[in-house]
N, C-alpha and C positions, 0 to 999 in steps of 0.2 A: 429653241432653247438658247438662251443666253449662255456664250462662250467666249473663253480670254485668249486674246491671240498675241503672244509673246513669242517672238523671234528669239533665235539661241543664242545672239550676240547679246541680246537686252538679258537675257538670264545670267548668261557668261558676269555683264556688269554688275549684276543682282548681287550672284555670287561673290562675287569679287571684294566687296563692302562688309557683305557675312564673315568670309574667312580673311577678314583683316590683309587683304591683298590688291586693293584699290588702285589703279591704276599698271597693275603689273601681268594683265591677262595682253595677250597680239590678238586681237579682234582681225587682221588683215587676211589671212590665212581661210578664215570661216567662211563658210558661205552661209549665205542669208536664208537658207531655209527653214520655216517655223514647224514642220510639222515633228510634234514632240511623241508622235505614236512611231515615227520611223525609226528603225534600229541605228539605221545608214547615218542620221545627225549624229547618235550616240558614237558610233564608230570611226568618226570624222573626227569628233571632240578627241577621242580618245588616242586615235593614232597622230594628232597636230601634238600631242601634249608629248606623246610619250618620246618623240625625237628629243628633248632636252634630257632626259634622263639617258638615252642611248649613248648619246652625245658626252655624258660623262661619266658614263658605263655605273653598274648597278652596284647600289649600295649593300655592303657585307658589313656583317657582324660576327664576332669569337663565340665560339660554343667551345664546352670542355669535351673534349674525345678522350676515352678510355681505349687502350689499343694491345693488341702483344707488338713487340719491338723487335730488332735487332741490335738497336743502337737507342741511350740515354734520349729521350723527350720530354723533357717538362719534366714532370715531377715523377718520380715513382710509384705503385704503388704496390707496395711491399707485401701486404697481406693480400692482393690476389696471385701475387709471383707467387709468394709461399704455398699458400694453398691449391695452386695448380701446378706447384712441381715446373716452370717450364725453364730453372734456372739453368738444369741439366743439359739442354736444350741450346744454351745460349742466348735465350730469350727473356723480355722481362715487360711485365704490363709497367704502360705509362699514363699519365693523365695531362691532356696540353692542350691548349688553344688552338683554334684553326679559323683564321678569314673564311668567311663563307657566305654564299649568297640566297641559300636557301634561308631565308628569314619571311616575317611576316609580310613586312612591306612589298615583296617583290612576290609573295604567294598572292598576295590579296589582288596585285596587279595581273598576275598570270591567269588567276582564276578568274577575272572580270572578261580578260580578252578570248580566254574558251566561251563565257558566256555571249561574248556578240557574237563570236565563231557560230554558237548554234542558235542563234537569232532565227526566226522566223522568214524576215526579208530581207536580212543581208544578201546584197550584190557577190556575185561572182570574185569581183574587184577586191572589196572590202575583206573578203573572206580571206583570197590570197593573201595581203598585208598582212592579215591579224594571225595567220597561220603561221607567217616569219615572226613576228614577236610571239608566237607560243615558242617554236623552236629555240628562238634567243633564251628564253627563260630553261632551259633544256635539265638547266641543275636546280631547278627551284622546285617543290613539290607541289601538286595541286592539291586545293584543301576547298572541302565546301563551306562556303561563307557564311557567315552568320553575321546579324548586326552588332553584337560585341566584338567582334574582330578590330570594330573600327573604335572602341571608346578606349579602350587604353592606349592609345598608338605616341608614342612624343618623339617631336622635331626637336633637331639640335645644329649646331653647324656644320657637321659631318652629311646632315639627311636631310635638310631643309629644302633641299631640291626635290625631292618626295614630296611637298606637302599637298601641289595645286593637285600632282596626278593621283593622289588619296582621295583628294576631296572628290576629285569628278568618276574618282571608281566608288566612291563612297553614292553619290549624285545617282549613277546608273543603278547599285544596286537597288538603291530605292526606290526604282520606277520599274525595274523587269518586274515581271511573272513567268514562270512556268506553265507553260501549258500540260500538262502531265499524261495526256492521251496522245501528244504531237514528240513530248521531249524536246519542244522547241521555246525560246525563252519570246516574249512579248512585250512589250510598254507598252503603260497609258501614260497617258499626258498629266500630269503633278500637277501643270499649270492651271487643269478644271478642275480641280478639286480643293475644293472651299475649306474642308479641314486638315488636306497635307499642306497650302499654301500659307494659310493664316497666321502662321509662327513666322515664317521665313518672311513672307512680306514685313511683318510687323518689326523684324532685327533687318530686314535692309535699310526700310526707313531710320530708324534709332541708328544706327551705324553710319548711312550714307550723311547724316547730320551732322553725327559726332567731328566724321573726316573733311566734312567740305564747308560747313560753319565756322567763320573768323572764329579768333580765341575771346574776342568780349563774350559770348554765347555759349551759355552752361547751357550741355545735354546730358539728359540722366535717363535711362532707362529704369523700366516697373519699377517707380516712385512709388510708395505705400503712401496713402492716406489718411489720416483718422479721421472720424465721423465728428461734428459737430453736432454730439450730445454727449450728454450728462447722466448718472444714475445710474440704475441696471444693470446686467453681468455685461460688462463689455467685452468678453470674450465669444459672446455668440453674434456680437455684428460681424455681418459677411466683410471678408479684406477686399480694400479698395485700392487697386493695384492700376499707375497710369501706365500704358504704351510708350510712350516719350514725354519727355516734359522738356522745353527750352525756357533757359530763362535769360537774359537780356538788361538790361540798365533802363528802358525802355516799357520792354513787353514782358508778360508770364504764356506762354502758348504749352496748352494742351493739345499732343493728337493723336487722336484714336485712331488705328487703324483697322478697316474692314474688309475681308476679303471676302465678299461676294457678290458673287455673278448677278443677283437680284439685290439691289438697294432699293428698287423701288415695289411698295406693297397696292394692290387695288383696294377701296375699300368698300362700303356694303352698298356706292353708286357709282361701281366701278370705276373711279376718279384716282388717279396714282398720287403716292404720297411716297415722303421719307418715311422708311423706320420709326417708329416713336419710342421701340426699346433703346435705340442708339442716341437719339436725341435724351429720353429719361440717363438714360446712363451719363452721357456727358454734361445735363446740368451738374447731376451728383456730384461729378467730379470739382466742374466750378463755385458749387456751394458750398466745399468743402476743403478749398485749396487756399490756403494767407498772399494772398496776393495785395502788393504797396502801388503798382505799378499795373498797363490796361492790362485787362487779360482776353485772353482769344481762344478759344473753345475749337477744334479742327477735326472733323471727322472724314477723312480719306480714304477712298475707294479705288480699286483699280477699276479701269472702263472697260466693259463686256464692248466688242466691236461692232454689235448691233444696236448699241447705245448710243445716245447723245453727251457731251461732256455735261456736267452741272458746275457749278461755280455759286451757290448761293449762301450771302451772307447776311446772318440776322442780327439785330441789336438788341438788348435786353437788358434788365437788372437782375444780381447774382447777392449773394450776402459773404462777403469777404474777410473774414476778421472780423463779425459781427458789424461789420460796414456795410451798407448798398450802395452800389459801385454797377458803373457801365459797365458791358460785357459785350464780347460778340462772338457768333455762334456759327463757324463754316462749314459748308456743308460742298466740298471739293472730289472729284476725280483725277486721277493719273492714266493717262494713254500709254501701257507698254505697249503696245506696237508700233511705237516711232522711234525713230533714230535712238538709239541711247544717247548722244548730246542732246537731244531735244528735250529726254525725260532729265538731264540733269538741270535742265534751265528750267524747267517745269517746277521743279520740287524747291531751288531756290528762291523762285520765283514768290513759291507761297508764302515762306519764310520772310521774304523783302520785296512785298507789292510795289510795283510800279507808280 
């Protein structure tokens, strides 16, 4: 079976372009091993990262405390003093601010590092470290996670140092499972799976464009298109929404991004071929795009490592602005399993052929 073998340095850069942090990850630290079922990478990412934040100790935030006192704090408040008599006492409830580090951000972190703690094949090694960062978090409370934890969360310049080590506790929670007969947590690899990857591929590429494309080069992400027809409720045409669209003084480039592990179909004399929904879908898109200038049609794959690369380009005619106009039609692969410099020259590459 057809499988994608992406080393965690190549995801690390993946990432990197997603959370608008391109160039700011240490790849030097990481060791090069790809296998994305083992706890061990996950616990590696997690303890290289979490030394920056150690290093300038844990972000707190003011919560309001209600208290009995012996002494003025903040603000009074009067109607519990009264109501519980404790004036007699010499005592008085206060309401005040307190620095504290028991906050989400440092929950969400504490509780990721119990879960590689009870990983399935976490090392002896590994276990030890993550046990010293449970202890360090000693005043943060553990809270079961949930994937809203992570959608409200905002950086500022007090916390922005939080943000890589969110995202990558954010990253793990969504590849564990619980085993629930073991009480032990597990990953699968995100990387084989065609419909957790399909998004994330498709906003590296439109991102990794955005940041590393000269300024002559308009990148737009899910550009809408309207249908070149007339008549009829036009609100029942399906929305034609592009992956990326660049555009250039030059050139118009459409590209579709695909993430699977099977691009190629047999057909009924067992002879392999592209896609032909992918091909239909991206004239659609050329038939129906105003393009002045060539335009270039690009359907992009990652390469399963039991694959051959493909590189094939077709020539055609498109109806442009009620124009017919040359076109052409690519039909390309990307190798994450090479270096991450090699896939950045790769992807430029395609952008400005040789």
């Amino acid at each position: 079976m057809n499988k994608f073998k992406v080393p965690i340095k190549n995801a690390l850069f993946m990432y990197s372009y997603i959370w608008d942090k391109a160039g700011k990850f240490d790849y030097i630290n990481l060791s090069s091993e790809d296998d994305f079922a083992s706890s061990n990478i996950y616990a590696e990412l997690f303890l290289i990262n979490i030394r920056k934040i150690l290093k300038r100790g844990l972000y707190k935030t003011y919560i309001t405390t209600n208290d009995l006192l012996n002494v003025i704090k903040g603000k009074i408040d009067f109607s519990t003093t009264i109501n519980n008599q404790t004036l007699k006492n010499g005592k008085i409830y206060c309401d005040y601010d307190e620095l504290v580090e028991d906050n989400i951000y440092n929950q969400i972190i504490k509780s990721i590092a119990i879960r590689l703690y009870k990983s399935s094949d976490i090392t002896p090694e590994n276990k030890k470290r993550l046990n010293k960062i449970i202890l360090y978090f000693n005043q943060v409370a553990f809270i079961e996670l949930r994937k809203s934890d992570f959608a409200n969360l905002t950086f500022n310049r007090s916390n922005n140092y939080y943000f890589i080590m969110i995202k990558i506790c954010e990253l793990i929670f969504n590849t564990q499972m619980l085993n629930e007969s073991t009480g032990k947590y597990t990953f699968f690899d995100l990387f084989n799976s065609d419909e957790g990857m399909n998004n994330i591929f498709e906003l590296f590429i439109n991102k990794f464009y955005q940041y590393e494309l000269p300024k002559q080069y308009k990148v737009k992400y899910q550009t809408v298109l309207n249908w070149n027809l007339y008549g009829g409720n036009q609100s029942l045409l399906p929305i034609m929404k592009l992956d990326t669209l660049i555009i250039s003084e030059e050139e118009t480039i459409i590209i579709d991004t695909k993430y699977y592990k099977n691009y190629f179909i047999e057909n009924s004399f067992n002879k392999k071929e592209l896609r032909s929904s992918h091909l239909y879908q991206m004239m659609s898109y050329m038939n129906n795009i105003k393009s002045n200038n060539l335009l270039r049609g690009i359907l992009l794959y990652p390469l399963p490592f039991n694959e051959k690369n493909i590189n094939e380009i077709y020539k055609g005619k498109v109806v442009s602005d009620n124009n017919v106009k040359d076109a052409f039609v690519q039909f390309i692969t990307i190798d994450l399993s090479k270096d991450w410099r090699e896939i950045k020259k790769q992807l430029l590459d395609i952008i400005n052929p040789k």
